[in-house]
C-alpha positions as CSV (number, residue, x, y, z in Angstrom):
1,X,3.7,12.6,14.3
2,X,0.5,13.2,15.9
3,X,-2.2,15.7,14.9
4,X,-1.1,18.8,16.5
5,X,1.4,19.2,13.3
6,X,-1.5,20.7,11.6
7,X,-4.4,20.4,12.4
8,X,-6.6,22.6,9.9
9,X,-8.4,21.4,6.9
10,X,-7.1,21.9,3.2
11,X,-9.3,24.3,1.3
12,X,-12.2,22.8,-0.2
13,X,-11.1,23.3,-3.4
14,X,-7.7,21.7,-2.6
15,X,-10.1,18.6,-1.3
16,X,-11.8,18.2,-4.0
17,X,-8.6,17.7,-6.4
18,X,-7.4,15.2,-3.9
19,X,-10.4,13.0,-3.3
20,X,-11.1,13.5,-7.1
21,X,-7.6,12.1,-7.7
22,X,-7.9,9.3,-4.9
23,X,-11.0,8.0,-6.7
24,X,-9.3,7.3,-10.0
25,X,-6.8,4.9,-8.2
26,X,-8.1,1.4,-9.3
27,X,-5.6,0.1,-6.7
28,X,-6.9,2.2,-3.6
29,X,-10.4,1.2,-4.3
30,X,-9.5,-2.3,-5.2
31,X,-8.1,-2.4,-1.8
32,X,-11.1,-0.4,-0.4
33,X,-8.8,2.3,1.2
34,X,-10.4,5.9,1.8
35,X,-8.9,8.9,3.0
36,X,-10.3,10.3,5.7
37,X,-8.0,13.3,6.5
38,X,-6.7,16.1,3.8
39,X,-4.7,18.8,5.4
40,X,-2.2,21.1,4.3
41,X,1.1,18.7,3.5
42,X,-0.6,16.0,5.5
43,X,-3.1,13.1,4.2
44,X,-4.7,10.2,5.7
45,X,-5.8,6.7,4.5
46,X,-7.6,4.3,6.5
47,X,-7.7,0.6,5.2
48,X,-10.1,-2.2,7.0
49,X,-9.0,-5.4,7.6
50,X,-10.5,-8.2,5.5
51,X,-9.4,-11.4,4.1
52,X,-8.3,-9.6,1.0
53,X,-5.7,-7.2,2.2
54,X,-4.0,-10.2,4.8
55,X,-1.4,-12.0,4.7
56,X,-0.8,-16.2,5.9
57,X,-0.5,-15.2,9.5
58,X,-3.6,-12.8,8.9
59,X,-1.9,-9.8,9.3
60,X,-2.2,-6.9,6.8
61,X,-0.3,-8.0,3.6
62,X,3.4,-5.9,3.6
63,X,2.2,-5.0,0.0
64,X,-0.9,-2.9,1.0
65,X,0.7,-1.5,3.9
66,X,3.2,-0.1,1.6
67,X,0.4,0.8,-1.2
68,X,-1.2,3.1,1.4
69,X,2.0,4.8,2.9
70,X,2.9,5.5,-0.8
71,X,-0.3,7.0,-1.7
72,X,-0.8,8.8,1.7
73,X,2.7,11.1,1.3
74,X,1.8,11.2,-2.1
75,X,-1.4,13.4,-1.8
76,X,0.1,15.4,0.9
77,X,2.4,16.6,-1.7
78,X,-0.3,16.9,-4.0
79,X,-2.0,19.0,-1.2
80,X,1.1,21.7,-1.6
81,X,1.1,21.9,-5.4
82,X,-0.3,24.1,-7.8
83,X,-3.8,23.1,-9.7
84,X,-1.8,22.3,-12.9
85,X,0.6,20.2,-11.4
86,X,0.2,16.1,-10.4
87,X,2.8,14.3,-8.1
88,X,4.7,10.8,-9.6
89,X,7.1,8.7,-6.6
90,X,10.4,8.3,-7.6
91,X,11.2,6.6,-4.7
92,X,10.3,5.4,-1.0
93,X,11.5,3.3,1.4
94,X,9.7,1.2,4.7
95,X,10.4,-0.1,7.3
96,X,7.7,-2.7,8.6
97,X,8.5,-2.5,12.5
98,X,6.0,-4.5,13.7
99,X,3.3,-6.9,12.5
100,X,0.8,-5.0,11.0
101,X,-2.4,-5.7,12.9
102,X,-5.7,-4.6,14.3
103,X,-9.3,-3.9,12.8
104,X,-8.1,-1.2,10.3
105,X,-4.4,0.1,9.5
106,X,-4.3,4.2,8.8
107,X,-1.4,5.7,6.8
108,X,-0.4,9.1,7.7
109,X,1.8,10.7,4.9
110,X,3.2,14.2,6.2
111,X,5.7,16.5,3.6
112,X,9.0,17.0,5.2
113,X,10.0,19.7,2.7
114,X,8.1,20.5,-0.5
115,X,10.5,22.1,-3.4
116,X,9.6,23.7,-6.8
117,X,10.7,19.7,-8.0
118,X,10.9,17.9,-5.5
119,X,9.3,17.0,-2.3
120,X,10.0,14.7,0.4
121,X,7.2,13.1,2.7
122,X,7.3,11.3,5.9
123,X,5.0,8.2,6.2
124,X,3.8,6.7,9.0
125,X,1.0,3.6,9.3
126,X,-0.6,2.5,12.4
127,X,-2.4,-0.6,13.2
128,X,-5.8,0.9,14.5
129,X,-8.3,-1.4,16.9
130,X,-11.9,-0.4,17.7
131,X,-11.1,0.0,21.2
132,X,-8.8,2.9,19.9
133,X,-5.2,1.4,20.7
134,X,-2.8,2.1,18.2
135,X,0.6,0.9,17.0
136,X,3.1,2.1,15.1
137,X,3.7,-0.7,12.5
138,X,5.8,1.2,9.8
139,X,8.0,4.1,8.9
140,X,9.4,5.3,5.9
141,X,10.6,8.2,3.8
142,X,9.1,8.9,0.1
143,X,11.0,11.4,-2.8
144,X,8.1,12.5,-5.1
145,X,8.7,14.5,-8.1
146,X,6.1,17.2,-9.6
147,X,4.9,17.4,-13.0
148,X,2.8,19.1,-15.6
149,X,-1.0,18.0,-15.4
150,X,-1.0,15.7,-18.7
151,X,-3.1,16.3,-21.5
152,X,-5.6,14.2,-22.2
């Protein structure tokens, strides 16, 4: 899905509880993922290569393409949900359709349909070179559930 889908911004307010969320993630920033896009329904995560996130061949590792997918339809649901509400995966599936390459990957996580329970996300990931080409690499679906902010 390209841009076009919707292309305005999430309310400010609406960015701030996403990025806010994002930044707790020891695993996203173990990784050194950032988003760079929060929309309505739609979120972005961009993950440079390095050594760290590769695999043998020196492609991205299966494991953080999948990390970023998951976390990318994951705050687009977020993005639809009410202030007292947080988003947990109950499942997703990939499919890896092509070696994931290039000098960054980006994870593009769009909500299909979001329901008073449930919510169901589209994710895409590209492999992303400097010189702008970019390559579908994976596809999946995700099923998120919503829940009650916990108390803390």
């Amino acid at each position: 899905m390209e841009d076009q889908v919707n292309p305005e911004q999430a309310s400010p307010a609406v960015r701030k509880r996403v990025q806010d969320s994002f930044d707790r993630q020891g695993l996203m920033a173990h990784l050194g993922a950032q988003i760079t896009r929060i929309a309505p329904g739609r979120v972005h995560i961009v993950l440079p290569a390095r050594a760290e996130v590769t695999q043998q061949h020196g492609y991205f590792h299966a494991g953080a393409t999948s990390a970023v997918a998951e976390s990318a339809g994951g705050y687009a649901a977020l993005t639809l949900f009410p202030e007292d509400c947080e988003v947990l995966t109950v499942e997703y599936k990939i499919n890896l359709l092509a070696p994931a390459a290039g000098d960054r990957i980006e994870a593009v996580g769009t909500v299909l349909k979001s329901g008073r329970t449930l919510t169901v996300c589209q994710l895409e990931v590209y492999g992303v070179r400097d010189d702008g080409e970019r390559t579908l690499v994976a596809s999946g679906q995700q099923t998120l559930i919503r829940v009650n902010t916990p108390t803390q």
